[in-house]
C-alpha positions as CSV (number, residue, x, y, z in Angstrom):
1,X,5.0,4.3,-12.5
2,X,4.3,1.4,-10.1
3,X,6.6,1.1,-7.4
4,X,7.7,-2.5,-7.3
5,X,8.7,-3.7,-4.2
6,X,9.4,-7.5,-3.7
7,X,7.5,-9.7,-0.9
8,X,10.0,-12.0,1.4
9,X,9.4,-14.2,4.0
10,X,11.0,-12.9,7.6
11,X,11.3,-15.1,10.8
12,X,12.1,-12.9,13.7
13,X,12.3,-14.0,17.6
14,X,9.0,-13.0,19.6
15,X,11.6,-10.7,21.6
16,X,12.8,-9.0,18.3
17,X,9.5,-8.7,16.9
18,X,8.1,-6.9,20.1
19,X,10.6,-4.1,20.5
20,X,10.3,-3.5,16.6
21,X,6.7,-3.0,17.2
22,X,7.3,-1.0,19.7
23,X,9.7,1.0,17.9
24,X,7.4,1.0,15.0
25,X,4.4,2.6,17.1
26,X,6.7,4.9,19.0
27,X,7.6,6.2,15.1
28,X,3.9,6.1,13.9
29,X,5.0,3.8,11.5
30,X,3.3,-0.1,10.7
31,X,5.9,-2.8,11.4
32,X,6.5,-3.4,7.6
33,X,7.0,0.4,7.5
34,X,9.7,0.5,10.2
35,X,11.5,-2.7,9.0
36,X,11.5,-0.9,5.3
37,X,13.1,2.2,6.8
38,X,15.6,0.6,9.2
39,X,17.2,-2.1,6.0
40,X,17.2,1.4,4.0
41,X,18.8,3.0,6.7
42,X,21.4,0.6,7.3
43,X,22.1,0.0,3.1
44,X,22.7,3.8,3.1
45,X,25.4,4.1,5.7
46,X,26.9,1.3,4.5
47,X,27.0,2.5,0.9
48,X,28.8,5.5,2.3
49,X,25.9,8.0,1.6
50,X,24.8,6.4,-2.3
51,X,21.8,8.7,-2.8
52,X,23.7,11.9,-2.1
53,X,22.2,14.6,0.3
54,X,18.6,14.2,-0.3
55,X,17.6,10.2,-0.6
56,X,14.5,8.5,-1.5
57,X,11.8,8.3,2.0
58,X,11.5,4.5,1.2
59,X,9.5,2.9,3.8
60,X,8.6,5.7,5.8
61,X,5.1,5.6,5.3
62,X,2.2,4.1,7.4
């Protein structure tokens, strides 16, 4: 099955998009990788843990 993911326009300060690039090199990660991971990250702990112990890696590839 095709994983369907949905393309968005994102404006982000130059300052923002440096440290993320940063942060995404530091993490061996491309910046559409690290954004991925961090929104996933954040939905999680918000959600209060929804995927249980062992969650889908979304975004955590190169």
């Amino acid at each position: 099955m095709k994983d369907d993911k949905k393309q968005i326009p994102l404006r982000l300060s130059s300052t923002l998009y440096g440290e993320l690039m940063r942060w995404a090199e530091e993490d061996f990660r491309s910046l559409n990788g690290q954004i991925e991971y961090l929104l996933t990250a954040c939905v999680r702990k918000r959600r209060g843990g929804i995927y249980g112990k062992n969650p889908p890696d979304e975004g955590g590839e190169n």
